[in-house]
Backbone bond lengths (Angstrom), bond angles and torsions (degrees), N, CA, C in turn:
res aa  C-N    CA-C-N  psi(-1)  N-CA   C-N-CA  omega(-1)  CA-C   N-CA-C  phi
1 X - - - 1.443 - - 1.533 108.66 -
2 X 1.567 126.55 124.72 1.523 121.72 169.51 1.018 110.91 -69.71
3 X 1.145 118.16 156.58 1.908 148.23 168.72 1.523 78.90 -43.86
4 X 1.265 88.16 160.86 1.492 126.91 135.12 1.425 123.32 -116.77
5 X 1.420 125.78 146.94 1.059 134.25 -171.21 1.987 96.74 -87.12
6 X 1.374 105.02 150.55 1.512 105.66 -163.55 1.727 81.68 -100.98
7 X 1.862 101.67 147.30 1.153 107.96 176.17 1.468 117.26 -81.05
8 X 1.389 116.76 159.12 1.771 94.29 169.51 1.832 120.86 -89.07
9 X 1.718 99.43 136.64 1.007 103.00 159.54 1.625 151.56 -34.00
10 X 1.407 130.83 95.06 1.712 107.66 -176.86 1.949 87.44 -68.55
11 X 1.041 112.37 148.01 1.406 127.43 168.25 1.836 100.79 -113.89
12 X 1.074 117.18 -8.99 1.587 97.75 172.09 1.615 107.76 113.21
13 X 1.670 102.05 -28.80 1.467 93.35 -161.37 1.776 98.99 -128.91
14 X 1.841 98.53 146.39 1.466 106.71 -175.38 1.757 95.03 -90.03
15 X 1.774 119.65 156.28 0.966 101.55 -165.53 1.972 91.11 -123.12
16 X 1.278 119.76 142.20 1.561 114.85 -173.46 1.479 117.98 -133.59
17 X 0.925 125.53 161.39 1.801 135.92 -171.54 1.651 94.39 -118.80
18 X 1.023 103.62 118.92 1.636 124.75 174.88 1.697 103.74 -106.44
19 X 1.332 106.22 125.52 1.710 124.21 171.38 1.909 89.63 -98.56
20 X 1.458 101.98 139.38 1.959 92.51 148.03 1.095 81.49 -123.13
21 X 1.840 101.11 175.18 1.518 150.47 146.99 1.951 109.67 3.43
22 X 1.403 82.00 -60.14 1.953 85.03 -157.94 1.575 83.02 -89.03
23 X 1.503 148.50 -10.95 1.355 133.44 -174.32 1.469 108.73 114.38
24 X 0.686 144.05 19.06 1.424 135.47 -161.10 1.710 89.06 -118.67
25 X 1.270 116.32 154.55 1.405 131.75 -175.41 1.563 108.92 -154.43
26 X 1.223 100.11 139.62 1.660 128.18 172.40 1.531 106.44 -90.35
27 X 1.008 93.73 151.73 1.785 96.76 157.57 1.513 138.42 -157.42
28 X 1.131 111.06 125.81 1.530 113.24 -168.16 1.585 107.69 89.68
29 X 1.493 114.24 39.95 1.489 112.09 163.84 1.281 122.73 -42.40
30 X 1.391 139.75 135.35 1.854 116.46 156.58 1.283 115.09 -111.67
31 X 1.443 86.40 112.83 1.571 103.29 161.93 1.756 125.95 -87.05
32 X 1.468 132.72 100.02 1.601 132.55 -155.15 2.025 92.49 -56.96
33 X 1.003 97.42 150.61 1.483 112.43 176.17 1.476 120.84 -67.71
34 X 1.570 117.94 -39.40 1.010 110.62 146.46 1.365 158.48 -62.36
35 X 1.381 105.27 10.82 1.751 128.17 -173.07 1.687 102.32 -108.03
36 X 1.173 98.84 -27.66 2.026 106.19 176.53 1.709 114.69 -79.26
37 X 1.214 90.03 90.47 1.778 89.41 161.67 1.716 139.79 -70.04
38 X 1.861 93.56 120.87 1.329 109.36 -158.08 2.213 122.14 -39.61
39 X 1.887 81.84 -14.69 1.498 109.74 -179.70 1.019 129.14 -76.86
40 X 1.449 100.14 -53.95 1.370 109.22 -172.16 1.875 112.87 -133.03
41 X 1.067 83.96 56.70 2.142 113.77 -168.01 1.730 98.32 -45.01
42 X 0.937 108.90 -62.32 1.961 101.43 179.75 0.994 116.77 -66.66
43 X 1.497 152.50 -25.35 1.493 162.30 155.87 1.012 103.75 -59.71
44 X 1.204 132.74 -79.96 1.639 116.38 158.09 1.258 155.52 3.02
45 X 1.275 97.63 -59.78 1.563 133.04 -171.04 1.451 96.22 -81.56
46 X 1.738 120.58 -50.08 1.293 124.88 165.82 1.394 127.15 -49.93
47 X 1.391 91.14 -53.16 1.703 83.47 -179.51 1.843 130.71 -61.65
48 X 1.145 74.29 -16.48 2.042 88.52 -161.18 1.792 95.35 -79.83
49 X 1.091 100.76 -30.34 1.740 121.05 -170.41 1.827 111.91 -67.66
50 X 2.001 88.97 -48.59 1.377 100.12 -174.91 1.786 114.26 -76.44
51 X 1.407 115.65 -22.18 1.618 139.20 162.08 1.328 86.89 -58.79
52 X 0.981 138.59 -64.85 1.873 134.77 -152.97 1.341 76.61 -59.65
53 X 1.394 132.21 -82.66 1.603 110.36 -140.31 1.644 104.49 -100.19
54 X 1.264 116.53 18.99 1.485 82.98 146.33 1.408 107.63 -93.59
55 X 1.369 140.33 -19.84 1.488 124.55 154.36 1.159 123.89 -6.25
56 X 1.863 95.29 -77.82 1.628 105.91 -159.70 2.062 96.56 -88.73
57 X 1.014 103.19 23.48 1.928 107.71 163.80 1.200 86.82 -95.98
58 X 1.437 130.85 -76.37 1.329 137.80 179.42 2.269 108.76 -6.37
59 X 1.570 93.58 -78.53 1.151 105.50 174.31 1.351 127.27 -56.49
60 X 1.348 118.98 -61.49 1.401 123.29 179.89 1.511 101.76 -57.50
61 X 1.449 138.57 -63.76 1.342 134.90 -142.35 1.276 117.50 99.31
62 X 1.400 116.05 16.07 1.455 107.99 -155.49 2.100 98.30 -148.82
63 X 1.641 102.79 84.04 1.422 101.33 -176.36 1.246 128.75 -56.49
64 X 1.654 126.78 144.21 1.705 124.49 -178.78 1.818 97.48 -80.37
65 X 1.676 107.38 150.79 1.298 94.00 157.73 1.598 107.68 -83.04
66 X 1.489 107.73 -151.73 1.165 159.88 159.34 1.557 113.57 -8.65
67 X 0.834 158.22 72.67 1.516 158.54 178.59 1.874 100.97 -27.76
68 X 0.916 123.31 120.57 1.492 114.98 164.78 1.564 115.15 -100.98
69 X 1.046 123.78 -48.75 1.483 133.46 171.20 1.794 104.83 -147.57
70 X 1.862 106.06 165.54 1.008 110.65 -165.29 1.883 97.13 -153.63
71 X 1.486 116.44 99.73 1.312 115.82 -173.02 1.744 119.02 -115.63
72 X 1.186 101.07 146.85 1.704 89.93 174.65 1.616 103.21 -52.42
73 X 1.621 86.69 174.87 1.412 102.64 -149.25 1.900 83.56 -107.95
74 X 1.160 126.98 152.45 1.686 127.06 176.75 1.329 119.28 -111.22
């Protein structure tokens, strides 16, 4: 009997590369698919991103700047 090739998983979540201000970059943020509005897809994507790190500012003690750009992840 041949394989089958396995389909790919949606897991729920879009995955993104964050640049800030002073240079510093993230990579492979997850943002869940259902939190991105089909409308307003880059505002979105920002906001949920900019909530992530003031979180982990929250926790660490240690604030992110400035968002400079924000691209899918490859």
């Amino acid at each position: 009997m041949a394989r089958q090739k396995k389909q790919p998983v949606d897991n729920g979540y879009a995955l993104f590369d964050v640049i800030y201000q002073d240079g510093a970059r993230t990579s492979n943020r997850k943002v869940p698919t259902a939190d991105i509005d089909q409308f307003d897809r880059d505002n979105s994507i920002r906001s949920f991103i900019e909530e992530q790190d003031r979180k982990i500012a929250e926790m660490s003690g240690n604030p992110r700047g400035p968002i400079k750009s924000i691209t899918p992840s490859t």
